[in-house]
Structures are given as C-alpha cells and as structure tokens.
NUVODREN-96656 format. One record per residue (C-alpha): residue number from 1; residue in one letter; y, z, x. Coordinates in pm, whole numbers, plus 50000, padded with zeros to 5 digits. Layout:
REM residues N
     k   r      yy      zz      xx
   NUM   A       Y       Z       X
...
***
This chain:
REM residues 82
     k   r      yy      zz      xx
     1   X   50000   50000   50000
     2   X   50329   49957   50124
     3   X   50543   50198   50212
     4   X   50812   50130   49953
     5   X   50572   50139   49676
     6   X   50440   50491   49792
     7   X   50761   50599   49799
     8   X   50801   50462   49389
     9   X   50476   50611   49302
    10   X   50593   50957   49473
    11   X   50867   50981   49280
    12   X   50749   50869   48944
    13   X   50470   51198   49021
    14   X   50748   51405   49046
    15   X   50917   51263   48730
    16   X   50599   51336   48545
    17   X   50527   51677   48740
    18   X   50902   51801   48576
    19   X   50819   51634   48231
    20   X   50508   51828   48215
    21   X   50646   52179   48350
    22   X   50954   52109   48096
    23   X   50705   52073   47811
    24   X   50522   52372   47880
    25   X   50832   52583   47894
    26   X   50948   52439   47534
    27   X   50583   52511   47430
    28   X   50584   52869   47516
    29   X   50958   52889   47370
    30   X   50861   52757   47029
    31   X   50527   53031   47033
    32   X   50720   53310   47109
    33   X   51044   53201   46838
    34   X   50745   53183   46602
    35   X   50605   53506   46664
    36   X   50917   53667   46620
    37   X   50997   53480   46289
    38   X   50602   53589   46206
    39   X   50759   53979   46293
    40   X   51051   53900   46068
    41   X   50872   53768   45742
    42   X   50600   54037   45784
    43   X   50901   54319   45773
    44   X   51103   54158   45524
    45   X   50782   54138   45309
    46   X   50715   54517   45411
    47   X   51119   54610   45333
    48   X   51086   54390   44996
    49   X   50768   54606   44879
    50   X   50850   54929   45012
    51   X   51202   54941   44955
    52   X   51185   55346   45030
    53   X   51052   55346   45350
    54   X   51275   55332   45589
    55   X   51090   55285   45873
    56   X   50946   54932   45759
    57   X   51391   54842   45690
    58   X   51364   54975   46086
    59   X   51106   54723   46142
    60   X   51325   54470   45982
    61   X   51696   54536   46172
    62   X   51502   54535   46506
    63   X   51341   54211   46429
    64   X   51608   54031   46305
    65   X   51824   54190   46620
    66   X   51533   54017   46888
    67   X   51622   53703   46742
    68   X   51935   53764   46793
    69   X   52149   53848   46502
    70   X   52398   54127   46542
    71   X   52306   54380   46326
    72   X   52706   54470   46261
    73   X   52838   54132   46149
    74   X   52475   53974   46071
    75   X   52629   53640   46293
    76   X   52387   53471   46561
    77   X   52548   53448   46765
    78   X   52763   53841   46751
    79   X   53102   53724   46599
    80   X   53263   54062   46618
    81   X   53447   54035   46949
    82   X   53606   53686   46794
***
C-alpha cells in the first residue's frame, strides 16, 4: 500500500474510533436520564397515592432536583438568580 493511502486509512480509523466512543457516551447519557425519569414517575406515582406521606413527596423533590430542576422556582435550568 502506499504510503499516502495508509495515511487516509489511519485517519478514517480514528474518525470511526471518536464516532464510536461519542456514541457510547450518548448511550450511557440517555440510560442514566432514563433512570432518573424512571425515579421521578415511580415518586410522583408514590406522592399521587400516598399524598400523606411525606417521605415518598421527599422522594419526589430530590428526584426532580437530580434532574435538575430547582426546587425554589421549579425552572431547569435555576431562574432565581435572573
């Protein structure tokens, strides 16, 4: 092979080496945004039930708050310092 075309073929690997590290980064993104909007539905469920217990409305704010949402002005992102 020439030398020019090894150098082609080198860089199209590395192309394909980031595509594929990229896509398994969005991958584990999208599992763990699902797992926490699994956490929220199960609490809201829990909150909607049990309306009493306070513990499962715990359950609820902190989910809702690892998503992101500022428990204060309920904005994602925080608006309060705007």
């Amino acid at each position: 092979m020439s030398e020019a075309l090894e150098r082609v073929i080198a860089q199209q690997q590395k192309e394909i080496d980031q595509l594929r590290l990229a896509a398994a980064r969005n991958t584990e993104s999208w599992r763990r945004q699902n797992a926490a909007v699994d956490r929220v539905a199960h609490a809201a469920f829990g909150a909607i039930n049990h309306p009493e217990d306070f513990e499962i409305r715990n359950q609820l704010r902190h989910s809702l708050v690892a998503l992101g949402f500022c428990p204060r002005c309920e904005a994602r992102p925080c608006h309060c310092d705007d």
